[in-house]
N, CA, C and O atoms as a printed pandas DataFrame, in Angstrom:
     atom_number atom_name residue_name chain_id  residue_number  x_coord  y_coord  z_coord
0              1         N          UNK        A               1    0.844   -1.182    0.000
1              2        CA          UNK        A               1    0.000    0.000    0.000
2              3         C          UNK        A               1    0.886    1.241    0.000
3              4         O          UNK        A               1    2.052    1.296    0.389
4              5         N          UNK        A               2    0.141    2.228   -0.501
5              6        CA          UNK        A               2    1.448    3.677   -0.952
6              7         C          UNK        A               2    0.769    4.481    0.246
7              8         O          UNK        A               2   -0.399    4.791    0.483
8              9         N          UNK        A               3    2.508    4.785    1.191
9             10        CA          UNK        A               3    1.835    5.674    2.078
10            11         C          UNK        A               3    1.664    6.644    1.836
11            12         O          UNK        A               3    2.295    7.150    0.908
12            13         N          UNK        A               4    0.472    7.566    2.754
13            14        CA          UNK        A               4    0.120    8.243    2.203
14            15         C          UNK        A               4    0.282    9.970    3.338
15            16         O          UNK        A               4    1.303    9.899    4.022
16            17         N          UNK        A               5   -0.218   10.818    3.485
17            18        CA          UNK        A               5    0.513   11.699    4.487
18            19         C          UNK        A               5    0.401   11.592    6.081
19            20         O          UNK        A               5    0.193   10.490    6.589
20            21         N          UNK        A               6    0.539   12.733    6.861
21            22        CA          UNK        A               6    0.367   12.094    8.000
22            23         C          UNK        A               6   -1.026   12.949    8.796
23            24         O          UNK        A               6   -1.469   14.062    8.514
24            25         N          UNK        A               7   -1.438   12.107    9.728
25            26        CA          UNK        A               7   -2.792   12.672   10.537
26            27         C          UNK        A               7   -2.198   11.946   12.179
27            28         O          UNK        A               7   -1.765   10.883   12.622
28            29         N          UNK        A               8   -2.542   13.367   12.646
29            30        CA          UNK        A               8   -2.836   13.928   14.232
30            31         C          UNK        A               8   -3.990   13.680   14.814
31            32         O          UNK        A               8   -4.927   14.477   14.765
32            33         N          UNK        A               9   -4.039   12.461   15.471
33            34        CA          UNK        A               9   -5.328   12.251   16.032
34            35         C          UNK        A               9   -5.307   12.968   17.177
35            36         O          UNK        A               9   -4.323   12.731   17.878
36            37         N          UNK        A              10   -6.437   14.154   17.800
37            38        CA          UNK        A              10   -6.435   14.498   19.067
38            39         C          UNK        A              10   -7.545   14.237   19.339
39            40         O          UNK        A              10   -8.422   14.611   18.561
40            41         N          UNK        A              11   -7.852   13.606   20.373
41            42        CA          UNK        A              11   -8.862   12.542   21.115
42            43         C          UNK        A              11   -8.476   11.801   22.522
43            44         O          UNK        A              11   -7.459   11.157   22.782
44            45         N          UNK        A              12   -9.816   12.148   23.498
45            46        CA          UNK        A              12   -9.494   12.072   25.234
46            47         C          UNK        A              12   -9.561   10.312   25.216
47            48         O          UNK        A              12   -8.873    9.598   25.946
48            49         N          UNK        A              13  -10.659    9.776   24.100
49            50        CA          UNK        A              13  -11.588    8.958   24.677
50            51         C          UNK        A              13  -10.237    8.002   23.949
51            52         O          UNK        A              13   -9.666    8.471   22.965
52            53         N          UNK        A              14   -9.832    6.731   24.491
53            54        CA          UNK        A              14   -8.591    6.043   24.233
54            55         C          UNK        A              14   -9.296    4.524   23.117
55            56         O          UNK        A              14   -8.662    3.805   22.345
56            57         N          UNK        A              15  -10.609    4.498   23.426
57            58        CA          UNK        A              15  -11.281    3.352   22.408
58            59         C          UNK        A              15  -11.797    4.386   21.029
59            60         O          UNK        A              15  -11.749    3.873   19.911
60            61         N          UNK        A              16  -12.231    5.689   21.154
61            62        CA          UNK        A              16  -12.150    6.220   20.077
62            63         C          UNK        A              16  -11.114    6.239   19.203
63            64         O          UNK        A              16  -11.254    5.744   18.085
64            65         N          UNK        A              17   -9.778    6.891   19.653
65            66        CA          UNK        A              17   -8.726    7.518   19.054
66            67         C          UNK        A              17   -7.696    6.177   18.583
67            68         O          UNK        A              17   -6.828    6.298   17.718
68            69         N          UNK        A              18   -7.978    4.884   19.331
69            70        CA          UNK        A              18   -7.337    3.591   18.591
70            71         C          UNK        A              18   -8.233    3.259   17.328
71            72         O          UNK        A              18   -7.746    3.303   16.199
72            73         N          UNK        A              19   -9.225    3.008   17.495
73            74        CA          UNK        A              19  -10.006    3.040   16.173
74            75         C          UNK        A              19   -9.304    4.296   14.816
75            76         O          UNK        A              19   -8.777    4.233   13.705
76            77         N          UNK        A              20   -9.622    5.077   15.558
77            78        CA          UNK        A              20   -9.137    6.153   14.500
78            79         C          UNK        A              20   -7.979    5.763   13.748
79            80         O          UNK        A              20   -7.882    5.645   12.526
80            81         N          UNK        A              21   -6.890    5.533   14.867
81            82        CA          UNK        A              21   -5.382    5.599   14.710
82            83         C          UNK        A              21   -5.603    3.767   13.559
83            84         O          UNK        A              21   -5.636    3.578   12.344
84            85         N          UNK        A              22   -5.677    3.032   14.488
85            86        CA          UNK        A              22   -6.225    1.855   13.292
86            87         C          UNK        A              22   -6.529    1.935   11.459
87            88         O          UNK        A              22   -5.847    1.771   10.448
88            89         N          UNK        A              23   -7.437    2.157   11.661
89            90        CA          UNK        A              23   -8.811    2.411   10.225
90            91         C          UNK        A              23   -7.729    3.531    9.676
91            92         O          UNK        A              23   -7.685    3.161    8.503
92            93         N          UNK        A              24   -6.784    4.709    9.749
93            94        CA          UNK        A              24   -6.504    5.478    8.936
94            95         C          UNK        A              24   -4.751    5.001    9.014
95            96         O          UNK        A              24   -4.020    5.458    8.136
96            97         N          UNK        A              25   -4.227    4.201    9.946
97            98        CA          UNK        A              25   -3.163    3.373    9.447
98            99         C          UNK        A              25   -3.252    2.527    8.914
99           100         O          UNK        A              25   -2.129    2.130    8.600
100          101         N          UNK        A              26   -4.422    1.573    8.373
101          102        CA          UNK        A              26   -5.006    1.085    7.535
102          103         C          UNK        A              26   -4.991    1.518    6.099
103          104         O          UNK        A              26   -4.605    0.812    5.168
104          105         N          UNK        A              27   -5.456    2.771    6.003
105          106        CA          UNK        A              27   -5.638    3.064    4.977
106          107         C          UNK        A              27   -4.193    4.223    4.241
107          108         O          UNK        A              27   -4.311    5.086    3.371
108          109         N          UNK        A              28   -3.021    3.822    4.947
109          110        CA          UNK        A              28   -1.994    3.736    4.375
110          111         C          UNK        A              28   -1.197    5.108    5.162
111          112         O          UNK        A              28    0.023    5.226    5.054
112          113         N          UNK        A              29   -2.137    6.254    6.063
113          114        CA          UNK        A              29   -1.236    7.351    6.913
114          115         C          UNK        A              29   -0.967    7.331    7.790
115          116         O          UNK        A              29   -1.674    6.841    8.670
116          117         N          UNK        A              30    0.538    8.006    8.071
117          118        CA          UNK        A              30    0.917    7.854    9.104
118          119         C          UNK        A              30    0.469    8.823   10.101
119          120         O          UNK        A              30    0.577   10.049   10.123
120          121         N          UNK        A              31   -0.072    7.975   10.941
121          122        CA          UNK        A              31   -0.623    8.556   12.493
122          123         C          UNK        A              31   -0.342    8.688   13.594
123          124         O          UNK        A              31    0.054    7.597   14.002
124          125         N          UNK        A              32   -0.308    9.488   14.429
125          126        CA          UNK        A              32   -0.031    9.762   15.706
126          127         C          UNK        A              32   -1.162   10.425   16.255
127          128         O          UNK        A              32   -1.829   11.306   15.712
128          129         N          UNK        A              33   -1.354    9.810   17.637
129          130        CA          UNK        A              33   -2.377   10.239   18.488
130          131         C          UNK        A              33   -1.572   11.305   19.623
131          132         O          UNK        A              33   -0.390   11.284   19.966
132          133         N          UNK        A              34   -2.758   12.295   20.087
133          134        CA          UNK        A              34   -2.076   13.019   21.576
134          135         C          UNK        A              34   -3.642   12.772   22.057
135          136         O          UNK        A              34   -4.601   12.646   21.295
136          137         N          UNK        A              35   -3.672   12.733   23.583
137          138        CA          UNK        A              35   -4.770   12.234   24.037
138          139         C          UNK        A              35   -5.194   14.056   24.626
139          140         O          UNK        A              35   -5.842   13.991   25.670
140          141         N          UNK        A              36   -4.988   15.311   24.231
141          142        CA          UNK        A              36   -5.749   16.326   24.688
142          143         C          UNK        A              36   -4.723   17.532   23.644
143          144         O          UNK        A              36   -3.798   17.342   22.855
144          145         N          UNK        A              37   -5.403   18.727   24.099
145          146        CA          UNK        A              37   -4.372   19.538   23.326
146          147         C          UNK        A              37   -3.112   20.169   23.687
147          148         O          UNK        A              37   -2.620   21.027   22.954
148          149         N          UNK        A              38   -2.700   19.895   24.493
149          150        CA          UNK        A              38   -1.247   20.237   24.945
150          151         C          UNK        A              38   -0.563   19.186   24.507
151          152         O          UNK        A              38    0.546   19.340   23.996
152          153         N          UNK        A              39   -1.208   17.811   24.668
153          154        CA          UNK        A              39    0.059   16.628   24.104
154          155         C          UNK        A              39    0.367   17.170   22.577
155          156         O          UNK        A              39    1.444   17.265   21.988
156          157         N          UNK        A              40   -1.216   17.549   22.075
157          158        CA          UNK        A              40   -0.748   17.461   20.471
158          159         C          UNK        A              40   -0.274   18.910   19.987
159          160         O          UNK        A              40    0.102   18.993   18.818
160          161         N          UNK        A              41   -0.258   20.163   20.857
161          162        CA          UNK        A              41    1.196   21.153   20.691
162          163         C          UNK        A              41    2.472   20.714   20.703
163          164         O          UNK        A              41    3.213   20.856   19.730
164          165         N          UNK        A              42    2.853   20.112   21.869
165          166        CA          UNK        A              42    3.998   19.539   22.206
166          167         C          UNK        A              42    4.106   18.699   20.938
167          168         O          UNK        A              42    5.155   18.941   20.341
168          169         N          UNK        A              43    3.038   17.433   20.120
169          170        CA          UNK        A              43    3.723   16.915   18.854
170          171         C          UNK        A              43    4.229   17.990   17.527
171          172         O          UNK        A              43    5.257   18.027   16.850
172          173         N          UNK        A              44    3.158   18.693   17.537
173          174        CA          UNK        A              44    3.202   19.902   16.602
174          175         C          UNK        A              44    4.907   20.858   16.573
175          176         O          UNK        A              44    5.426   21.440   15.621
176          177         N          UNK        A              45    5.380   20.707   17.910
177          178        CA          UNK        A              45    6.607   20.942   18.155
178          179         C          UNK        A              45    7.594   20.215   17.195
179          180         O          UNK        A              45    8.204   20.989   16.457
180          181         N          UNK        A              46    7.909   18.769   17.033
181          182        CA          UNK        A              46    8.571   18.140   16.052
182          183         C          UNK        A              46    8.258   17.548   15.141
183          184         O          UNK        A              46    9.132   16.986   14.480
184          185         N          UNK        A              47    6.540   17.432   14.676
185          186        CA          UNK        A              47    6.324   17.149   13.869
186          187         C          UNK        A              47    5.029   17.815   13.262
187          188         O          UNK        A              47    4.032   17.844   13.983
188          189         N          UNK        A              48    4.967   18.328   12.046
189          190        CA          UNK        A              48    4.255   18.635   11.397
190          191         C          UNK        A              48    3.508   17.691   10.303
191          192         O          UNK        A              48    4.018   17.346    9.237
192          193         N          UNK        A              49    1.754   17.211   10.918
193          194        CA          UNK        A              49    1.330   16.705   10.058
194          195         C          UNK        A              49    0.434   17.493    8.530
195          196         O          UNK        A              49    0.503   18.657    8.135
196          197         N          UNK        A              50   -0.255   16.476    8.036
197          198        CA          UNK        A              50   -0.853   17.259    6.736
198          199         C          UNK        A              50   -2.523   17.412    6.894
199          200         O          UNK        A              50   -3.158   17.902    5.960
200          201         N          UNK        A              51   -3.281   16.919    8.263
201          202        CA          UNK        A              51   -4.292   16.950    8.714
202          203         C          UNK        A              51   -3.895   16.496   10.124
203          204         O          UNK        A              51   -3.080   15.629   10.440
204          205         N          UNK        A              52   -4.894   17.521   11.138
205          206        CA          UNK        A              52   -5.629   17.180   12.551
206          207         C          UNK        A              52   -7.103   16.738   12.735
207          208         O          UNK        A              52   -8.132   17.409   12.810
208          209         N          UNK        A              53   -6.950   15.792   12.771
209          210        CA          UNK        A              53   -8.252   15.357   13.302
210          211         C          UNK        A              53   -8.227   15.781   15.303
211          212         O          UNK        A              53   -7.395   15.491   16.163
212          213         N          UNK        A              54   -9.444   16.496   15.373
213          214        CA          UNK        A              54   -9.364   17.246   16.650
214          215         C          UNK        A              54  -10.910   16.930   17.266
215          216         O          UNK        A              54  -11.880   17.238   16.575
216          217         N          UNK        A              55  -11.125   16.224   18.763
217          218        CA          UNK        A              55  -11.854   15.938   19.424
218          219         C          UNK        A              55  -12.302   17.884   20.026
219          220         O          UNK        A              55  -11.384   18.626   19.677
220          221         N          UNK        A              56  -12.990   18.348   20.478
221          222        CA          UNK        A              56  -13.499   19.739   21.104
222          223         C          UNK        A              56  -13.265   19.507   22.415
223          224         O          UNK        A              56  -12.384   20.107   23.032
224          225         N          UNK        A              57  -14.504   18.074   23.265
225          226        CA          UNK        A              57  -14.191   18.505   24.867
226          227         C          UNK        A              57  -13.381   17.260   25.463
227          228         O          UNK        A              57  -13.731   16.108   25.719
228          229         N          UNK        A              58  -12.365   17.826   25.566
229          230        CA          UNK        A              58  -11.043   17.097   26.480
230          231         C          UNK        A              58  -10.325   18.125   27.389
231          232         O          UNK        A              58  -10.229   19.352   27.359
232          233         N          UNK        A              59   -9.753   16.933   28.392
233          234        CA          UNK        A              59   -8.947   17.236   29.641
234          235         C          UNK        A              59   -7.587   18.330   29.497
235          236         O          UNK        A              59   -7.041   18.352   28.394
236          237         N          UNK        A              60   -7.255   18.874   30.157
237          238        CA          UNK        A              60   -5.761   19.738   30.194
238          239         C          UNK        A              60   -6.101   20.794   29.212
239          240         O          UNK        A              60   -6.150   21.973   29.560
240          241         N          UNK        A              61   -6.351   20.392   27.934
241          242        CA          UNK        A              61   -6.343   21.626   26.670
242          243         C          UNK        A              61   -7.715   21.204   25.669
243          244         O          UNK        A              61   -7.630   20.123   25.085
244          245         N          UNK        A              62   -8.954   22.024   25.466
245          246        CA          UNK        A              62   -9.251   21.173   24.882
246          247         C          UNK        A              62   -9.219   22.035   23.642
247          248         O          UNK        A              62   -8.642   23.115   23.520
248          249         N          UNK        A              63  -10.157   21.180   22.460
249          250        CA          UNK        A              63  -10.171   21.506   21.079
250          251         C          UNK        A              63  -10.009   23.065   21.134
251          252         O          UNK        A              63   -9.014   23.634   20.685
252          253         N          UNK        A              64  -11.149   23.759   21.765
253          254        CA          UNK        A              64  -11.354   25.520   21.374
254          255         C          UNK        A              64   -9.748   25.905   21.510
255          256         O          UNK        A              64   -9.113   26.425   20.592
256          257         N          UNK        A              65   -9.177   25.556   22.845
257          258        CA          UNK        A              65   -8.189   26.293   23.512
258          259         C          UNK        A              65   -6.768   25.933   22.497
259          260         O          UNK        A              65   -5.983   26.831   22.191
260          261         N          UNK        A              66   -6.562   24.351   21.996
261          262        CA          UNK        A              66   -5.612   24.087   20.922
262          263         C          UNK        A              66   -5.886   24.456   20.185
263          264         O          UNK        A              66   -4.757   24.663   19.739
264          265         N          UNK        A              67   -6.770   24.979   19.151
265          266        CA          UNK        A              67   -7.114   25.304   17.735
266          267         C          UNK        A              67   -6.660   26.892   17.826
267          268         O          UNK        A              67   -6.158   27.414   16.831
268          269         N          UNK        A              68   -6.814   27.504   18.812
269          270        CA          UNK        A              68   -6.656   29.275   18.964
270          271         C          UNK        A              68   -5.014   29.104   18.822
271          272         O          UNK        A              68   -4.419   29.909   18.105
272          273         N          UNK        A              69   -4.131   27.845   19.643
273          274        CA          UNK        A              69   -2.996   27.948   20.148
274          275         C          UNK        A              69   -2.326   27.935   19.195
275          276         O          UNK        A              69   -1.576   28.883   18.962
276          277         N          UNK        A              70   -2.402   26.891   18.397
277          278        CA          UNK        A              70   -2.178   26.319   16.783
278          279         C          UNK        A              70   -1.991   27.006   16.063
279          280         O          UNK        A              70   -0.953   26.883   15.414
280          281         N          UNK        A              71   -3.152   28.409   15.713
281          282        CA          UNK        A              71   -2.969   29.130   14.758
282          283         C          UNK        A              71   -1.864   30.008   14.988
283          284         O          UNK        A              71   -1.349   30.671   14.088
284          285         N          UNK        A              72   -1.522   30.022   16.088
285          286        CA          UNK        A              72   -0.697   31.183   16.549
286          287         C          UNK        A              72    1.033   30.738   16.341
287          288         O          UNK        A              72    1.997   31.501   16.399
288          289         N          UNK        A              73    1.028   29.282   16.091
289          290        CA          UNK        A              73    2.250   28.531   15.983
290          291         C          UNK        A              73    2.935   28.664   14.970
291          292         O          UNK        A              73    2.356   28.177   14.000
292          293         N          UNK        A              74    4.547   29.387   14.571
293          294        CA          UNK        A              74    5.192   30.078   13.382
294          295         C          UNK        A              74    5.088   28.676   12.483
295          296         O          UNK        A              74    5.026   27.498   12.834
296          297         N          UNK        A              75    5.094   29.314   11.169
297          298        CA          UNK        A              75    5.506   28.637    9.999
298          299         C          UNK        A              75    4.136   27.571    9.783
299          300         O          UNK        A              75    3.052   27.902   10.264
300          301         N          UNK        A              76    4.281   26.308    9.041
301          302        CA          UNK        A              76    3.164   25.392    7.971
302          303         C          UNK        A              76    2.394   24.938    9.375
303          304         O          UNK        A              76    1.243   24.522    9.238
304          305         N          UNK        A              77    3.057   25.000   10.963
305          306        CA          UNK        A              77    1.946   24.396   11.763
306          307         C          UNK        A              77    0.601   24.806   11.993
307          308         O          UNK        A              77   -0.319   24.176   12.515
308          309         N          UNK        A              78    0.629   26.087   11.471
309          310        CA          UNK        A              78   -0.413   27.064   11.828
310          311         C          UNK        A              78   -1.760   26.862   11.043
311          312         O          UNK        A              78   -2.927   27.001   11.412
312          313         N          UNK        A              79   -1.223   26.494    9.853
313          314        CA          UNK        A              79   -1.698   26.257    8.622
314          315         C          UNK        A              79   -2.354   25.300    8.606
315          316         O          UNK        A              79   -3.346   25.459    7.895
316          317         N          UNK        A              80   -2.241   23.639    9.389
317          318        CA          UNK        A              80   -2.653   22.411    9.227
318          319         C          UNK        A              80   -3.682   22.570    9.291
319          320         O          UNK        A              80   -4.155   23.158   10.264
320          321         N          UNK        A              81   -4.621   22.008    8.056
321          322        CA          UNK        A              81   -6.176   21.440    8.178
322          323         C          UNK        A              81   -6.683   20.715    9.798
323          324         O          UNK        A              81   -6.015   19.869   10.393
324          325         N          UNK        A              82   -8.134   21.343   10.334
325          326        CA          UNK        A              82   -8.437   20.118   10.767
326          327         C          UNK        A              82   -9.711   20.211   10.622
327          328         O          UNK        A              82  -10.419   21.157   10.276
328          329         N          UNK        A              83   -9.992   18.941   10.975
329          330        CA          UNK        A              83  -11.238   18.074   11.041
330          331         C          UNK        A              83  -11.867   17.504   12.555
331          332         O          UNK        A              83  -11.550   16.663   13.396
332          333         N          UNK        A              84  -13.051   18.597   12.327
333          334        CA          UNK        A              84  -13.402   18.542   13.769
334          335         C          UNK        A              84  -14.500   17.660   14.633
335          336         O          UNK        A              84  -15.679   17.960   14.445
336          337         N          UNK        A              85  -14.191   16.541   15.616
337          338        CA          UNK        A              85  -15.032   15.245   15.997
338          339         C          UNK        A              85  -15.967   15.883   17.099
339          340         O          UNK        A              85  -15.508   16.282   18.170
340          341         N          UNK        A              86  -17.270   15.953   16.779
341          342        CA          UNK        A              86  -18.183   16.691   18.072
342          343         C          UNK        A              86  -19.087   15.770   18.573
343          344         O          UNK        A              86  -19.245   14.638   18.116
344          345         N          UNK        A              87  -19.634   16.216   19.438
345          346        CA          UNK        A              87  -21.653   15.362   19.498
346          347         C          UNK        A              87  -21.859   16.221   20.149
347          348         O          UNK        A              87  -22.172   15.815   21.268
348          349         N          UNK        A              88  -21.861   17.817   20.042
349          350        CA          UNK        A              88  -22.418   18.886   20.130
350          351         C          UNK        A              88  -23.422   19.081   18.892
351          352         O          UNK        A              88  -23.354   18.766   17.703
352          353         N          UNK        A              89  -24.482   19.800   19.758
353          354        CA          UNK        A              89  -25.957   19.743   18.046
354          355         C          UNK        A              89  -25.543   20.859   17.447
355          356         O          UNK        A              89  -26.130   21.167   16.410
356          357         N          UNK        A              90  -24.419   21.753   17.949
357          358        CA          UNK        A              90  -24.560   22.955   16.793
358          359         C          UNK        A              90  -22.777   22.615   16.040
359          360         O          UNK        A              90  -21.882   23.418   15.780
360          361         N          UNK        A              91  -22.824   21.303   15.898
361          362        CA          UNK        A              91  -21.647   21.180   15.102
362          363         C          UNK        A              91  -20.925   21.872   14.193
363          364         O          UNK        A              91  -19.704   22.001   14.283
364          365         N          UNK        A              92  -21.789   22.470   13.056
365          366        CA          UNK        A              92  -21.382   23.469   11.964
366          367         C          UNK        A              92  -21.212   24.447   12.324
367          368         O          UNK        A              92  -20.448   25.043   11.565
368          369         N          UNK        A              93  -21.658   25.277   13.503
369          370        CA          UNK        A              93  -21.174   26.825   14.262
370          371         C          UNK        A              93  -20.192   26.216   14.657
371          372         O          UNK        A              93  -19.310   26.546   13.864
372          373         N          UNK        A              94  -19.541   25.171   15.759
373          374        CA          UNK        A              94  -18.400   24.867   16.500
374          375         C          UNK        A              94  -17.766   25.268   15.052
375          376         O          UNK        A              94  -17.709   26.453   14.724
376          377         N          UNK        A              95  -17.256   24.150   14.135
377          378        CA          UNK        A              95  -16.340   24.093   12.819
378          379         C          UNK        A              95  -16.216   25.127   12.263
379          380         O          UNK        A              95  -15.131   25.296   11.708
380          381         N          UNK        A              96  -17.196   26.183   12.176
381          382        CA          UNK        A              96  -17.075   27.440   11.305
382          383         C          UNK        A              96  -16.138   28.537   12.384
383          384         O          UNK        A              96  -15.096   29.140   12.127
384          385         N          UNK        A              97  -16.893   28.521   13.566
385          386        CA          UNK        A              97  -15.878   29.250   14.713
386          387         C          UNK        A              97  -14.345   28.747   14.432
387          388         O          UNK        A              97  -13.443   29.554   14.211
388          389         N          UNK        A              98  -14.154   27.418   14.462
389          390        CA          UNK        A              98  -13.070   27.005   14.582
390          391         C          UNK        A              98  -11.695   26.775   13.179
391          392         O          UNK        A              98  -10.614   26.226   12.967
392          393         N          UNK        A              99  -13.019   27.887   12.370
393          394        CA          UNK        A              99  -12.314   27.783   10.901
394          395         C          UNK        A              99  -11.442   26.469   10.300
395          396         O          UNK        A              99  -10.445   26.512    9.579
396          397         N          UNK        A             100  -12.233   25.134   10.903
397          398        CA          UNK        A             100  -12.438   24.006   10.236
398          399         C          UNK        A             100  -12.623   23.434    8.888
399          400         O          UNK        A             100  -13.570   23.749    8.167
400          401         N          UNK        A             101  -11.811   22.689    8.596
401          402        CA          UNK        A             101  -12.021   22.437    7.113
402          403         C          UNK        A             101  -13.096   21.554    7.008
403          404         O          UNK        A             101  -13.833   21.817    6.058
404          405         N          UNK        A             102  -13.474   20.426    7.794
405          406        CA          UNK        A             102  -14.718   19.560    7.973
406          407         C          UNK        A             102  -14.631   19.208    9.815
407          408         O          UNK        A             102  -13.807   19.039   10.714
408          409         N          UNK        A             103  -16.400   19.258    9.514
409          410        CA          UNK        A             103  -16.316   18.660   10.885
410          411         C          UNK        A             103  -17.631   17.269   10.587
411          412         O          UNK        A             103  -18.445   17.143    9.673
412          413         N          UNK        A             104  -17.411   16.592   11.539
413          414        CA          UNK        A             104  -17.981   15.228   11.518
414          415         C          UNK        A             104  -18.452   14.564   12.928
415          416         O          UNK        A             104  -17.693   13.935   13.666
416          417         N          UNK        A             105  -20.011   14.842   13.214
417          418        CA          UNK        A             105  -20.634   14.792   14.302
418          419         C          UNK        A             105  -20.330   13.103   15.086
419          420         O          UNK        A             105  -20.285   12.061   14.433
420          421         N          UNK        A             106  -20.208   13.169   16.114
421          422        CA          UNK        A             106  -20.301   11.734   16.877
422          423         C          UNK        A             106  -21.705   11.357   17.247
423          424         O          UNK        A             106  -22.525   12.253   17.446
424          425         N          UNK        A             107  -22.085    9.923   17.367
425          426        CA          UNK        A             107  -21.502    9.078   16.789
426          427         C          UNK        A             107  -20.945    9.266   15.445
427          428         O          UNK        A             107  -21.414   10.337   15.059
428          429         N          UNK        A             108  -20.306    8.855   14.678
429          430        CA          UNK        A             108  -19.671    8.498   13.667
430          431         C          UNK        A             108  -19.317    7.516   12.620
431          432         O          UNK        A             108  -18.712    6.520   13.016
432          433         N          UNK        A             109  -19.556    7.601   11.476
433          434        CA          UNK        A             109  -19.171    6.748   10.803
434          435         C          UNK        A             109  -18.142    6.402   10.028
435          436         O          UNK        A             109  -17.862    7.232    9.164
436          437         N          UNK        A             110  -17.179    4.968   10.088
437          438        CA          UNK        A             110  -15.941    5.550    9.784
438          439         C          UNK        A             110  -15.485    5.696    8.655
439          440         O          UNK        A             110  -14.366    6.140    8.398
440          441         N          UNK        A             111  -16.661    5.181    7.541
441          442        CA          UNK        A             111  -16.390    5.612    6.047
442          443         C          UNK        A             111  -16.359    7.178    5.719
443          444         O          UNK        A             111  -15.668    7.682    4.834
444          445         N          UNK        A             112  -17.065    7.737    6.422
445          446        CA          UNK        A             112  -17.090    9.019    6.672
446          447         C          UNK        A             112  -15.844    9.622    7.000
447          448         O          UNK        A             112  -15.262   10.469    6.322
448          449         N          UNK        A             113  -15.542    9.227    7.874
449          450        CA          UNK        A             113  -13.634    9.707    8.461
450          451         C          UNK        A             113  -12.780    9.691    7.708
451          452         O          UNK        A             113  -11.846   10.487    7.612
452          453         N          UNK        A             114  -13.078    8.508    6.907
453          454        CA          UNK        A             114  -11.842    7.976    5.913
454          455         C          UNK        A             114  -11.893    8.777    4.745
455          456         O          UNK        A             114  -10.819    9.162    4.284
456          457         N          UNK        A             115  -13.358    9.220    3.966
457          458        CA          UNK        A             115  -13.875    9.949    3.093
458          459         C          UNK        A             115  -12.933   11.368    3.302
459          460         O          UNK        A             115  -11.872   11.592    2.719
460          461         N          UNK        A             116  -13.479   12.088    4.099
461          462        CA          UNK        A             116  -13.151   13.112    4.461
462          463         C          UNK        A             116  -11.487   13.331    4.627
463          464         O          UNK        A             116  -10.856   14.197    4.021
464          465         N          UNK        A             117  -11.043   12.580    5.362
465          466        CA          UNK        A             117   -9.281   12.646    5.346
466          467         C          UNK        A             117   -8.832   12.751    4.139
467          468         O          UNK        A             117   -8.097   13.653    3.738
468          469         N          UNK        A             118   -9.414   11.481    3.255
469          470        CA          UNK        A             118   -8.711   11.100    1.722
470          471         C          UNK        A             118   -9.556   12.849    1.124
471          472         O          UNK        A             118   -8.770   13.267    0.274
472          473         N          UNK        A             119  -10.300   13.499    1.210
473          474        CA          UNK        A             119  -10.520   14.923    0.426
474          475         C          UNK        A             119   -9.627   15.915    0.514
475          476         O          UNK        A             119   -9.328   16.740   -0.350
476          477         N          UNK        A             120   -9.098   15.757    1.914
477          478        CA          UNK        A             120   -8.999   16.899    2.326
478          479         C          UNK        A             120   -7.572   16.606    2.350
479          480         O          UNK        A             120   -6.811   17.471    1.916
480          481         N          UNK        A             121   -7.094   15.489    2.804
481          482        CA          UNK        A             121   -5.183   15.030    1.779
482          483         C          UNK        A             121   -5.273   15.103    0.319
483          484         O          UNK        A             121   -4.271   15.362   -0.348
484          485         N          UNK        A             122   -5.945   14.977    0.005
485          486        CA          UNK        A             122   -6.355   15.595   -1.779
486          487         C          UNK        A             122   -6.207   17.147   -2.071
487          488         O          UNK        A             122   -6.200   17.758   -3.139
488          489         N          UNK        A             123   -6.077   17.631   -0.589
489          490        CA          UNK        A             123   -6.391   19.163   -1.294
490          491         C          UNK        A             123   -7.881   19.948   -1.419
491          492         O          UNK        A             123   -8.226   21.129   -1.426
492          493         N          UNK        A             124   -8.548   18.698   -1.510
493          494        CA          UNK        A             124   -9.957   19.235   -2.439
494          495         C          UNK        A             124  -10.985   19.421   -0.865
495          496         O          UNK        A             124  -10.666   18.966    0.234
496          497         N          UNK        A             125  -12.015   20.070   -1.129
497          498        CA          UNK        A             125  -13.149   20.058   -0.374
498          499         C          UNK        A             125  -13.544   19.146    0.683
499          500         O          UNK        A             125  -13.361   18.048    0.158
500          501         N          UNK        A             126  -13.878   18.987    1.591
501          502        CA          UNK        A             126  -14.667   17.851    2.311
502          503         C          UNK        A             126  -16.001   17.085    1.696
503          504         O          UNK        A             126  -16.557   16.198    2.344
């Protein structure tokens, strides 16, 4: 299989974010999980992926507070797409606040996840 770029899973819940990390190392990218948003600054520190997939309510840092932090981070980190995991009902205000490239309500489906990653590592639309 041709690998393909890399995705930042940030996610509290540890049976979510293995699934994730699974199903999209599966499908050929390389992944790394941080379980809140300070772990995944601190990754953002040495590694720059080509999508974040970003959980909203988690422990220590969550989505709102990393996504503000992120943008503020010099050079292509600032820049990284993400893709935002909710089961908040006003999902599309969260993502639009959060100047989100897609967001994708929980529960979830993971053809959906996979859909969306492969668009948006494409470049193209969600």
């Amino acid at each position: 299989m041709t690998e393909r770029g890399g995705v930042l899973v940030v996610e509290d819940d540890a049976h979510i974010a293995e699934i994730l990390v699974d199903v999209l190392g599966d499908e050929g990218y390389r992944v790394r999980r941080s379980a809140n948003g300070r772990e995944a600054l601190d990754a953002l520190a040495g590694w720059v992926p080509d999508l974040i997939v970003l959980d909203l309510m988690m422990p220590v840092l969550d989505g709102w507070s990393f996504r503000a932090a992120q943008r503020r981070l010099p050079g292509r980190a600032s820049r990284v797409p993400v893709v935002v995991l909710t089961g908040a009902r006003d999902a599309g205000v969260q993502a639009s606040a959060l100047a989100a490239a897609a967001v994708i309500s929980k529960p979830f489906d993971l053809d959906d996840v996979v859909h969306t990653v492969e668009q948006l590592a494409r470049g193209q639309p969600a």
